[in-house]
Biotite code that builds the C-alpha atoms (Angstrom):
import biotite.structure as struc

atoms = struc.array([
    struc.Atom([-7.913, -6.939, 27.175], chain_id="A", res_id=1, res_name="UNK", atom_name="CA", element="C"),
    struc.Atom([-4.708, -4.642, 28.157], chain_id="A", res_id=2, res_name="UNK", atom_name="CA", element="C"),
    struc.Atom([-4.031, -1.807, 26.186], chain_id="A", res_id=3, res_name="UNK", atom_name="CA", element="C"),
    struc.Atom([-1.060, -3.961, 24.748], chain_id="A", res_id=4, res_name="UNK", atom_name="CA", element="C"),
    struc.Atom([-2.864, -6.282, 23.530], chain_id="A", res_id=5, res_name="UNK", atom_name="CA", element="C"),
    struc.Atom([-5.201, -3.943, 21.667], chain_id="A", res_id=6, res_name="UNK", atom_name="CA", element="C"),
    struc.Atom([-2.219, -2.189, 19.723], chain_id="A", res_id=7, res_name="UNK", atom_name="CA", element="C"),
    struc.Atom([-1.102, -5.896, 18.708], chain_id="A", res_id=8, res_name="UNK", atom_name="CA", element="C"),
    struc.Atom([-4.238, -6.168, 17.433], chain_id="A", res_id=9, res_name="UNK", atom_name="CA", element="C"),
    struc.Atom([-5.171, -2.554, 16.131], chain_id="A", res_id=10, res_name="UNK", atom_name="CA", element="C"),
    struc.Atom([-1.563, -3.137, 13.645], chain_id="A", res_id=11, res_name="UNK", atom_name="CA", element="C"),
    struc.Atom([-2.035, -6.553, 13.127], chain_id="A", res_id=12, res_name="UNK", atom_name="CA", element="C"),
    struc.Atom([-5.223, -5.576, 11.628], chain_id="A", res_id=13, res_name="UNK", atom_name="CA", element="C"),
    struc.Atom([-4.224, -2.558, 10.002], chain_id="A", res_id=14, res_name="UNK", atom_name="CA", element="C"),
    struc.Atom([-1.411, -4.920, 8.357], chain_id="A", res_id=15, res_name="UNK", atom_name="CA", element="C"),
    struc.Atom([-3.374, -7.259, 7.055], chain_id="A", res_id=16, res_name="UNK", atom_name="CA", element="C"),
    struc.Atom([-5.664, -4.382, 5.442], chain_id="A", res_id=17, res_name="UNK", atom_name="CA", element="C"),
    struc.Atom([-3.091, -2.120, 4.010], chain_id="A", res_id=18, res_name="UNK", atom_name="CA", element="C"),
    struc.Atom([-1.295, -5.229, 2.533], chain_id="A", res_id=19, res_name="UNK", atom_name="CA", element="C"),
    struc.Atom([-4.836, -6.448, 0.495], chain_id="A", res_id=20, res_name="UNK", atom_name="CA", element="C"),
    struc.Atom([-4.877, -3.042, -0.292], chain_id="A", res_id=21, res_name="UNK", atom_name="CA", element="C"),
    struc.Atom([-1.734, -3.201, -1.718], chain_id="A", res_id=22, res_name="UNK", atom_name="CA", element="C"),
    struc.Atom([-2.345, -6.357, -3.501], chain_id="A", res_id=23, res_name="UNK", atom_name="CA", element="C"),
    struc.Atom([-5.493, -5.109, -5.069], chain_id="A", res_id=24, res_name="UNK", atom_name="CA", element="C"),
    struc.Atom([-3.984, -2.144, -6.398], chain_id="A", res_id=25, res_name="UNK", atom_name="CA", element="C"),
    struc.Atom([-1.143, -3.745, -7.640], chain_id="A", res_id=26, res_name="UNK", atom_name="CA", element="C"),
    struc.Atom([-3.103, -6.357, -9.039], chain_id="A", res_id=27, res_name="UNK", atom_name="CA", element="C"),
    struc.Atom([-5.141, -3.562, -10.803], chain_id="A", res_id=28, res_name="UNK", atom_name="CA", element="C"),
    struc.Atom([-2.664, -1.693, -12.241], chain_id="A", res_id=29, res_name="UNK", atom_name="CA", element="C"),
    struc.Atom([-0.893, -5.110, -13.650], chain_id="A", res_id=30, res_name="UNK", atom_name="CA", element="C"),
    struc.Atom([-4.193, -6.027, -15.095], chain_id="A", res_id=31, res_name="UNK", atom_name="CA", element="C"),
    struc.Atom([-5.195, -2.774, -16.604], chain_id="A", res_id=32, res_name="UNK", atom_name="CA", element="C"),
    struc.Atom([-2.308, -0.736, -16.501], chain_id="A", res_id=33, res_name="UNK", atom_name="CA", element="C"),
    struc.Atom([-3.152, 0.327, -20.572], chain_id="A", res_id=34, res_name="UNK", atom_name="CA", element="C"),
    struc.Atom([-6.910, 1.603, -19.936], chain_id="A", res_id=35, res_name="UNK", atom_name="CA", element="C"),
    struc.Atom([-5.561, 3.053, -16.722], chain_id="A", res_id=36, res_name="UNK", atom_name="CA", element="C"),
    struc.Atom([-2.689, 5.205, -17.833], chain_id="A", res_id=37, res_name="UNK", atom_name="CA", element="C"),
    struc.Atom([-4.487, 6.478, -20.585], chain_id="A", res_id=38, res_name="UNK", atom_name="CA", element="C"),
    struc.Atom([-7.344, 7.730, -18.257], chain_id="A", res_id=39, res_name="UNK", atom_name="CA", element="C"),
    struc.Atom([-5.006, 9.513, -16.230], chain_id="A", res_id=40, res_name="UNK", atom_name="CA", element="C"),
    struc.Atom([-2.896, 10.717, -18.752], chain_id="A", res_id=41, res_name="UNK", atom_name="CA", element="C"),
    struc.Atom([-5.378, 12.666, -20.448], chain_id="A", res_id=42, res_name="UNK", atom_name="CA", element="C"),
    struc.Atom([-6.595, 13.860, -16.963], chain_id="A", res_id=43, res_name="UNK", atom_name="CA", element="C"),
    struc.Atom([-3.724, 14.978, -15.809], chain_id="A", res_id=44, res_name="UNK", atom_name="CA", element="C"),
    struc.Atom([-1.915, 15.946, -19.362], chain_id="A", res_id=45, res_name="UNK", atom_name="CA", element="C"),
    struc.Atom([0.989, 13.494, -19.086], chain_id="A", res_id=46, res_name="UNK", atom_name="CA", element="C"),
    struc.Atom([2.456, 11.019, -21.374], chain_id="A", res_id=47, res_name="UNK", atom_name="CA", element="C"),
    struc.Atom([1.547, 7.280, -20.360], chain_id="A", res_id=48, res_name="UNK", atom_name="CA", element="C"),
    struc.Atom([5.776, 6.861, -19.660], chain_id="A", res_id=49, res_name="UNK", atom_name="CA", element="C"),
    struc.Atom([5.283, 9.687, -17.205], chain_id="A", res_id=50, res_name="UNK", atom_name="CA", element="C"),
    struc.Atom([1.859, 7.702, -15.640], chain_id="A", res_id=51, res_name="UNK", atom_name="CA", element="C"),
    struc.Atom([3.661, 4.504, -15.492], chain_id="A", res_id=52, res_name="UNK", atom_name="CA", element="C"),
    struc.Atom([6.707, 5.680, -13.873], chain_id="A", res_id=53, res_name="UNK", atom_name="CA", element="C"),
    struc.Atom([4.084, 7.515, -11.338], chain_id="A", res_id=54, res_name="UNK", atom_name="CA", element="C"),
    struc.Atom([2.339, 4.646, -10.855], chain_id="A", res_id=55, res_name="UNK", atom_name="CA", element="C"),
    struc.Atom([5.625, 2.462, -9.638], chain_id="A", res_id=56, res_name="UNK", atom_name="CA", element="C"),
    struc.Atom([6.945, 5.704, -7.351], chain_id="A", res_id=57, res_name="UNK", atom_name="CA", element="C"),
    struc.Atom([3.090, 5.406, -5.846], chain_id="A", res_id=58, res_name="UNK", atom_name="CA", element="C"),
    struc.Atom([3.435, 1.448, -5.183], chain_id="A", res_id=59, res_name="UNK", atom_name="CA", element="C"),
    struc.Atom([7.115, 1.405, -3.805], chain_id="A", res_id=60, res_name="UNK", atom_name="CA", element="C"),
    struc.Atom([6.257, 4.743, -1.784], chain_id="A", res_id=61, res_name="UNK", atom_name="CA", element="C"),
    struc.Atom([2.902, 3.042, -0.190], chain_id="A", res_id=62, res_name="UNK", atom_name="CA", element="C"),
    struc.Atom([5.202, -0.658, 0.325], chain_id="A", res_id=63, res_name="UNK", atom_name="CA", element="C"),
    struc.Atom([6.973, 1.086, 2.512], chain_id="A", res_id=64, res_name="UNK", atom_name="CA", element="C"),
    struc.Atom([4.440, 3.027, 4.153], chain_id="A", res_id=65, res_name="UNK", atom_name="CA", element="C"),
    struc.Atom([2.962, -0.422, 5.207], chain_id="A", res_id=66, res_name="UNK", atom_name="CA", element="C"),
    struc.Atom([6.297, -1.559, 6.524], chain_id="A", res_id=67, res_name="UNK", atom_name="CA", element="C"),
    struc.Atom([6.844, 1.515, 8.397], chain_id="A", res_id=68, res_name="UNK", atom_name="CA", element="C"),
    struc.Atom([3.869, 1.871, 9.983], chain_id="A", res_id=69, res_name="UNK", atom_name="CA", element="C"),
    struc.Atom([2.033, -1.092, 9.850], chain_id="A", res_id=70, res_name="UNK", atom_name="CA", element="C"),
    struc.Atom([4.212, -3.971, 10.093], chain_id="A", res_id=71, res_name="UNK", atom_name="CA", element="C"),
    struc.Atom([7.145, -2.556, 11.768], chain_id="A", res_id=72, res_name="UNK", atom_name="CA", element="C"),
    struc.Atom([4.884, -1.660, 15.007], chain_id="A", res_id=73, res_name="UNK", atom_name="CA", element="C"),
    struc.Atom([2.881, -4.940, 14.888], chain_id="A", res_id=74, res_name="UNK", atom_name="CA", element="C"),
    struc.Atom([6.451, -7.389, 15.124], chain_id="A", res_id=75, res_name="UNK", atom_name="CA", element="C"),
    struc.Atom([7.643, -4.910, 17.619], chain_id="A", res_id=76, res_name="UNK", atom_name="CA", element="C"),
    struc.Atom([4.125, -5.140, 19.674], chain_id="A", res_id=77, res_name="UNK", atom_name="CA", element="C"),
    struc.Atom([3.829, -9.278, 19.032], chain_id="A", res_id=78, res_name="UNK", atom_name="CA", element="C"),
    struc.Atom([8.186, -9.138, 20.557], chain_id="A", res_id=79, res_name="UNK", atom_name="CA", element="C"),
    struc.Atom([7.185, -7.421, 23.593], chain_id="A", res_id=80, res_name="UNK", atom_name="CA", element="C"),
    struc.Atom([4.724, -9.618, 24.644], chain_id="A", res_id=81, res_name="UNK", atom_name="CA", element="C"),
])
């Protein structure tokens, strides 16, 4: 296996892990956002509005995270070949 072939592989994989990642948190924070943001606002002394708002700049930050450096690279990797 050529070393091209690896990094297709290395961010195909890394796509398809970030992205259930992704899902699962989502999917988490959908399901229990109530019990959630009141855990962490008492933690961290913030209203639940403030959690909640923090929770969708954490989701739309990591999206794009995966894009950037997950999927972007893989398509680029799976063109060249």
């Amino acid at each position: 296996m050529n070393s091209l072939e690896s990094l297709t592989t290395f961010f195909g994989w890394c796509s398809v892990i970030s992205t259930g990642v992704l899902f699962l948190t989502s999917a988490a924070l959908l399901l229990m956002r109530g019990l959630i943001a009141g855990i962490h606002a008492r933690m961290f002394g913030m209203t639940e509005a403030d959690v909640s708002r923090a929770y969708f700049q954490y989701l739309a930050q990591f999206k794009i995270a995966v894009i950037v450096f997950n999927l972007v690279p893989y398509i680029a990797l799976r063109m060249m070949a």
